[in-house]
VMD Tcl script that builds the backbone (N, CA, C; Angstrom):
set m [mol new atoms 255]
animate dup $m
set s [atomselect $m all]
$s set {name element resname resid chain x y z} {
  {N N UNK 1 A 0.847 -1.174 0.000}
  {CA C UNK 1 A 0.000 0.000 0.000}
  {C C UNK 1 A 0.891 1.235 0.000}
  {N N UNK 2 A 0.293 2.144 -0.800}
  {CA C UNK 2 A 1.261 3.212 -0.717}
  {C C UNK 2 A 1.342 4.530 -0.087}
  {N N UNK 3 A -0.027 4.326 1.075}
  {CA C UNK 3 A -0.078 5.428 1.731}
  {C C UNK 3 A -0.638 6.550 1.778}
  {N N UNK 4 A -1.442 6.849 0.206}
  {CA C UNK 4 A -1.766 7.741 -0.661}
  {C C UNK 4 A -3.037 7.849 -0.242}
  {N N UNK 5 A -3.871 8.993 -0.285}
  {CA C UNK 5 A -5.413 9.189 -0.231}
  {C C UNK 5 A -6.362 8.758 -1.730}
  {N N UNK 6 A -6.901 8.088 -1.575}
  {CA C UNK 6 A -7.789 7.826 -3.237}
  {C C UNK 6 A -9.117 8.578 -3.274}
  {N N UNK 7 A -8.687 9.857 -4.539}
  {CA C UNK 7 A -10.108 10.372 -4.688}
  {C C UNK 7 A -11.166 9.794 -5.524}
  {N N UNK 8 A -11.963 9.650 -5.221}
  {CA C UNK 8 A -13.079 9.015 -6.218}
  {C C UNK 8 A -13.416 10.294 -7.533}
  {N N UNK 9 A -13.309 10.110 -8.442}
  {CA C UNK 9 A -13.662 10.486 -9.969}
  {C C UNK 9 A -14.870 9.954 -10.620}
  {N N UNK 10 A -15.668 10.532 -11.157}
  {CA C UNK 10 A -16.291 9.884 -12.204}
  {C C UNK 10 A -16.535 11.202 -13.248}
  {N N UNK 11 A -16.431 10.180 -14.346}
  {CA C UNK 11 A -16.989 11.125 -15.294}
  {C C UNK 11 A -18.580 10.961 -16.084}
  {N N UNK 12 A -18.922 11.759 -16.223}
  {CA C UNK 12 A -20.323 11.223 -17.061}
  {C C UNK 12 A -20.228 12.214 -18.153}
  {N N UNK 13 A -20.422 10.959 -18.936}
  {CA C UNK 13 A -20.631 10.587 -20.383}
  {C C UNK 13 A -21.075 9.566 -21.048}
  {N N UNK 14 A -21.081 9.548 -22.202}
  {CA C UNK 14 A -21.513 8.483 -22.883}
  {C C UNK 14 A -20.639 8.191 -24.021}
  {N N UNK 15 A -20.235 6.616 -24.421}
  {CA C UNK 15 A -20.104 6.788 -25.647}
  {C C UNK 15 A -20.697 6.367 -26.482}
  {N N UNK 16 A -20.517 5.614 -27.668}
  {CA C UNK 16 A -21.056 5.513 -29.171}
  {C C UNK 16 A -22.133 4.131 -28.494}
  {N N UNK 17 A -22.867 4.262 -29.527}
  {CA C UNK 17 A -23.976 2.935 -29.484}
  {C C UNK 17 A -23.447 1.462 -29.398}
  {N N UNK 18 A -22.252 2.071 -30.660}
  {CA C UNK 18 A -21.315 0.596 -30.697}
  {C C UNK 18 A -20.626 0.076 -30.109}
  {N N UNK 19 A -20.328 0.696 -29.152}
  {CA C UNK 19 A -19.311 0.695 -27.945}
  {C C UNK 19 A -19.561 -0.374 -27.051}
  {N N UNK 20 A -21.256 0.298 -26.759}
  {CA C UNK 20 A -21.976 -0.419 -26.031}
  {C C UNK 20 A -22.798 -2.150 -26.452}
  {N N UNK 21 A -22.810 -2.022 -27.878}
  {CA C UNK 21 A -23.036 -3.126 -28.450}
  {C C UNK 21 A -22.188 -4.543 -28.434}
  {N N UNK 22 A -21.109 -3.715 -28.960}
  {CA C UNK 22 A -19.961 -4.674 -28.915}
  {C C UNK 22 A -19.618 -5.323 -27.342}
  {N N UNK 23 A -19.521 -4.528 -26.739}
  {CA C UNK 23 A -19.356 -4.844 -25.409}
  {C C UNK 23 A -20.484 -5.739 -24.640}
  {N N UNK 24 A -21.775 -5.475 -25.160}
  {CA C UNK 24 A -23.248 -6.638 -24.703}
  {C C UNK 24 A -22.777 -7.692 -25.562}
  {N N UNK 25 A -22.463 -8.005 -26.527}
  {CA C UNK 25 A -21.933 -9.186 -27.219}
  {C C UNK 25 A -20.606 -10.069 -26.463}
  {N N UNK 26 A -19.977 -9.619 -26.504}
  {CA C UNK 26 A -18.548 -9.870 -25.522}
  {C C UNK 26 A -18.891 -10.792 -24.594}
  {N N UNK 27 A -19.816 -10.015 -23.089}
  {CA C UNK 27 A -20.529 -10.706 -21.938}
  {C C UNK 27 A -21.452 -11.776 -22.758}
  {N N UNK 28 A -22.453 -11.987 -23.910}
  {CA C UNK 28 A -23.271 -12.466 -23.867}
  {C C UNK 28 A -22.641 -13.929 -24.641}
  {N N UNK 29 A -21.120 -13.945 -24.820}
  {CA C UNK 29 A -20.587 -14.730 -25.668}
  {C C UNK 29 A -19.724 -15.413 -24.670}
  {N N UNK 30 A -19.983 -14.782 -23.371}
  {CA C UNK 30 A -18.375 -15.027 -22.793}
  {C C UNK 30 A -17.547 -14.920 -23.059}
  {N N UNK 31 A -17.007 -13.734 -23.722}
  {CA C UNK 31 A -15.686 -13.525 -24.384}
  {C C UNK 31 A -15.155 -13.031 -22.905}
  {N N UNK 32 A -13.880 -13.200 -22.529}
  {CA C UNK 32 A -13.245 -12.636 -21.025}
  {C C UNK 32 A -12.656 -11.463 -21.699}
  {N N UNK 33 A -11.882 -11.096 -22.661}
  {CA C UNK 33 A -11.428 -9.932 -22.942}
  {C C UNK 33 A -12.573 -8.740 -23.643}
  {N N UNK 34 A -12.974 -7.984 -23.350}
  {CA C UNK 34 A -13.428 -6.635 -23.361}
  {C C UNK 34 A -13.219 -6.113 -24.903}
  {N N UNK 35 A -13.789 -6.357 -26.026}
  {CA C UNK 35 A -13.557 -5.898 -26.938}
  {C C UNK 35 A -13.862 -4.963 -27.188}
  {N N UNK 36 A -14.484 -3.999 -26.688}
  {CA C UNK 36 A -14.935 -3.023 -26.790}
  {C C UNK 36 A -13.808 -1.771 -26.170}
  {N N UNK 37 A -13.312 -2.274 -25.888}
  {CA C UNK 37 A -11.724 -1.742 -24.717}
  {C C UNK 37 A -10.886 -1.090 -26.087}
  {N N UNK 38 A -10.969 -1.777 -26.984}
  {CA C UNK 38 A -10.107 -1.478 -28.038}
  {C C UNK 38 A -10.433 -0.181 -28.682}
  {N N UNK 39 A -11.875 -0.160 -28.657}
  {CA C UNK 39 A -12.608 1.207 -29.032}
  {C C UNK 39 A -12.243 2.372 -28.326}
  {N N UNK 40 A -11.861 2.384 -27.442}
  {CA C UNK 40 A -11.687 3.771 -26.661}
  {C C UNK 40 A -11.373 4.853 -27.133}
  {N N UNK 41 A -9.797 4.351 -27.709}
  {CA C UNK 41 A -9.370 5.280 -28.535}
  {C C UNK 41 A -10.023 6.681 -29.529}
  {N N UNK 42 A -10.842 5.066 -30.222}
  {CA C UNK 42 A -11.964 5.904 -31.527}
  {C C UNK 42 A -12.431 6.707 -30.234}
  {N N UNK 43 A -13.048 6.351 -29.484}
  {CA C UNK 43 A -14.418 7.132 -28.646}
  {C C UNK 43 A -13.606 8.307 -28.044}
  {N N UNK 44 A -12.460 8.103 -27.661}
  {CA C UNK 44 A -12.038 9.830 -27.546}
  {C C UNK 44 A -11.693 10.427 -28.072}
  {N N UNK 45 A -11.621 10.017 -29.336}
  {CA C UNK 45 A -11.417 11.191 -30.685}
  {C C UNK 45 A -12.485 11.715 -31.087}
  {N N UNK 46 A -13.588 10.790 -31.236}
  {CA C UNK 46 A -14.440 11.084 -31.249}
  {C C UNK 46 A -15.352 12.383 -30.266}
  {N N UNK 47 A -15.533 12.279 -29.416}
  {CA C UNK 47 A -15.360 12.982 -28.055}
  {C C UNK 47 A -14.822 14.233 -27.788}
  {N N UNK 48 A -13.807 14.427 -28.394}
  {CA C UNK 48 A -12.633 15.443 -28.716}
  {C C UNK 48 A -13.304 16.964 -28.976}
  {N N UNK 49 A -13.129 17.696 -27.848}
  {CA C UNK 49 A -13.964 19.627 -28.297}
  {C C UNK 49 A -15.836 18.934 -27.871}
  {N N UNK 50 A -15.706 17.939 -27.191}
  {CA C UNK 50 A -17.402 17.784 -26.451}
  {C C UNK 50 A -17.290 18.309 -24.884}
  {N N UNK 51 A -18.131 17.754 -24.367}
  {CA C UNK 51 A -18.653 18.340 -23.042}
  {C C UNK 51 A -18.841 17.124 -22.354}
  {N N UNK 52 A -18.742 17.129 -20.850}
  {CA C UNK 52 A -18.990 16.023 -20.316}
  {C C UNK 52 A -18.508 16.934 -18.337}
  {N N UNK 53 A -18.907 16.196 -17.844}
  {CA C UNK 53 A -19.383 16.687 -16.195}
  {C C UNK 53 A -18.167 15.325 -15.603}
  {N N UNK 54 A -17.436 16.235 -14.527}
  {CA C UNK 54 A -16.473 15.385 -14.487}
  {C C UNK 54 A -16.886 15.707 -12.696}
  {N N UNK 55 A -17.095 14.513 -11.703}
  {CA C UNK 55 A -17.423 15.253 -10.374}
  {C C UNK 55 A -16.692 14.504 -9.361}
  {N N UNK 56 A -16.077 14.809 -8.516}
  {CA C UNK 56 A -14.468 14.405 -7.291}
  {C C UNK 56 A -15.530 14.422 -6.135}
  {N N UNK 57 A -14.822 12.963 -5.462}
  {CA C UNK 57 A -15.749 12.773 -3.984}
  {C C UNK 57 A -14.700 13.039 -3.449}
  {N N UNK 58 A -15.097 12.831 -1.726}
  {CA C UNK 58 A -14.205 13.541 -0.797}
  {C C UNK 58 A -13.158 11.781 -1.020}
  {N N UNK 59 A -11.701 12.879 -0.475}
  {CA C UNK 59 A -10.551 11.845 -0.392}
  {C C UNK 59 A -11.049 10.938 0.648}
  {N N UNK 60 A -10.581 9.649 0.194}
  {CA C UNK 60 A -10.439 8.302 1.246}
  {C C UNK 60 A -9.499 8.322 1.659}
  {N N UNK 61 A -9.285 8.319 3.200}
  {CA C UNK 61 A -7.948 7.969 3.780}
  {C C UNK 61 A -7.205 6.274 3.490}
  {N N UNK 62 A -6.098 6.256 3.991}
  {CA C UNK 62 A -5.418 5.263 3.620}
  {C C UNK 62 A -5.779 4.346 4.651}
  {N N UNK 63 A -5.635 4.422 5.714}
  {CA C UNK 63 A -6.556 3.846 7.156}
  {C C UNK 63 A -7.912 2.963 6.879}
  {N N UNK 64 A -8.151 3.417 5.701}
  {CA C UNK 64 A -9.519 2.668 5.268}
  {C C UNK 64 A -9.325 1.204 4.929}
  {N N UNK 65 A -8.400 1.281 4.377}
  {CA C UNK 65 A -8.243 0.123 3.464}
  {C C UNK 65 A -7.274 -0.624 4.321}
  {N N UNK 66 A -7.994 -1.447 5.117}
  {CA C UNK 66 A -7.422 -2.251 5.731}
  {C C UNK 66 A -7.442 -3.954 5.629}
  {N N UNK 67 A -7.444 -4.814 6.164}
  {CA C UNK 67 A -7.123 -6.662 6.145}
  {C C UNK 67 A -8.537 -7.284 5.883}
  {N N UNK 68 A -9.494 -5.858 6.313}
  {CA C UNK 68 A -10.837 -6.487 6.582}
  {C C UNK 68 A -11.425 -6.859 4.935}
  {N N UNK 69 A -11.030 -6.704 4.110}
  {CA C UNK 69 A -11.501 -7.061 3.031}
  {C C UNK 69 A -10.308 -7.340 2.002}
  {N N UNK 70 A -10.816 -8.060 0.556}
  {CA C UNK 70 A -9.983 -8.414 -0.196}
  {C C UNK 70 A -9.187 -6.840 -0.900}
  {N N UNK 71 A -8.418 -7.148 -1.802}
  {CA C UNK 71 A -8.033 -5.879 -2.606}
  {C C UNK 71 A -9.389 -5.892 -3.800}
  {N N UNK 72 A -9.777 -6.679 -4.000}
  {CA C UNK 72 A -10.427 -6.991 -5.205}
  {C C UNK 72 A -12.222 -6.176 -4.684}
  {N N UNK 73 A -12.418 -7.192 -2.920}
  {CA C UNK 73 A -13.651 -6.055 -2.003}
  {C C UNK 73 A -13.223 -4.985 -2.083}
  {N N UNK 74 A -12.403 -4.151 -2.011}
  {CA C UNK 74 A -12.101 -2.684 -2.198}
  {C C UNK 74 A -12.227 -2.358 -2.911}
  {N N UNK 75 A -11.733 -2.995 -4.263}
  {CA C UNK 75 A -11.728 -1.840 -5.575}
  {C C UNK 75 A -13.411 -2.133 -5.762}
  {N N UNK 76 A -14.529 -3.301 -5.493}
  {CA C UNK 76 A -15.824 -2.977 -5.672}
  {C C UNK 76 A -16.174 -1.726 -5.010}
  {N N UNK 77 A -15.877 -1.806 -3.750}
  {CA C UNK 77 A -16.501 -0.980 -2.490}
  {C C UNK 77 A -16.176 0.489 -2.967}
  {N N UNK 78 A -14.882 0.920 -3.722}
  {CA C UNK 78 A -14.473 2.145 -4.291}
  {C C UNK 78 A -15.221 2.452 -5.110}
  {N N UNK 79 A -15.120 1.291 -6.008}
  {CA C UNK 79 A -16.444 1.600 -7.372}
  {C C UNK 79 A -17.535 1.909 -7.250}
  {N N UNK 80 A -18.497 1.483 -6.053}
  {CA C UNK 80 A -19.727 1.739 -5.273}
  {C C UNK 80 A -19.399 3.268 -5.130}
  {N N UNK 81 A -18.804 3.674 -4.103}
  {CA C UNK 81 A -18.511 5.141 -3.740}
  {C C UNK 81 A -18.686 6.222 -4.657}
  {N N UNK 82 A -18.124 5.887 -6.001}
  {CA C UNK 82 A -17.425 6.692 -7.363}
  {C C UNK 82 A -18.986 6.741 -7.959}
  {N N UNK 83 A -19.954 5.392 -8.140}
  {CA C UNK 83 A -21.194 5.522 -8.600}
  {C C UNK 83 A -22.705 6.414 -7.771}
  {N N UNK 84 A -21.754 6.725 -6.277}
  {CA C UNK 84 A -22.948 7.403 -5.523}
  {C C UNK 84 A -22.422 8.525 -5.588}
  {N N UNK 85 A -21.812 8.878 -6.215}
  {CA C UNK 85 A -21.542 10.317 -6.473}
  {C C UNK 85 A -22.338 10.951 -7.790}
}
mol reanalyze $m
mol bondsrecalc $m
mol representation Tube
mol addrep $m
């Protein structure tokens, strides 16, 4: 651990239809790799001179993240945090 405070980020936005398509195919195929991951790129060029709401939760101390859960329970429990914002 490195001691560091983790701010929660999210951004809201959206991207392309296909993004999202490709990516419901992926899960619905069981594909384990994320093909839609590859798209990003396009989608922030795309994106590029748009608008989008970017909103910071309060810092988590480092104290938080303690034995009581996995690393893997944390990064959910973070992700939870980042989505109630």
């Amino acid at each position: 651990m490195t001691g560091r405070q983790v701010v929660p980020v999210h951004f809201i936005a959206e991207n392309s239809k296909r993004f999202y398509r490709i990516a419901n195919w992926c899960k619905r195929l069981g594909i384990k790799f994320n093909l839609a991951m590859l798209l990003l790129p396009d989608e922030m060029y795309k994106a590029q001179h748009g608008t989008f709401k970017v909103v910071f939760g309060d810092p988590i101390p480092p104290e938080t993240f303690d034995s009581s859960r996995t690393p893997n329970e944390w990064a959910q429990w973070v992700r939870a945090k980042v989505y109630e914002l």
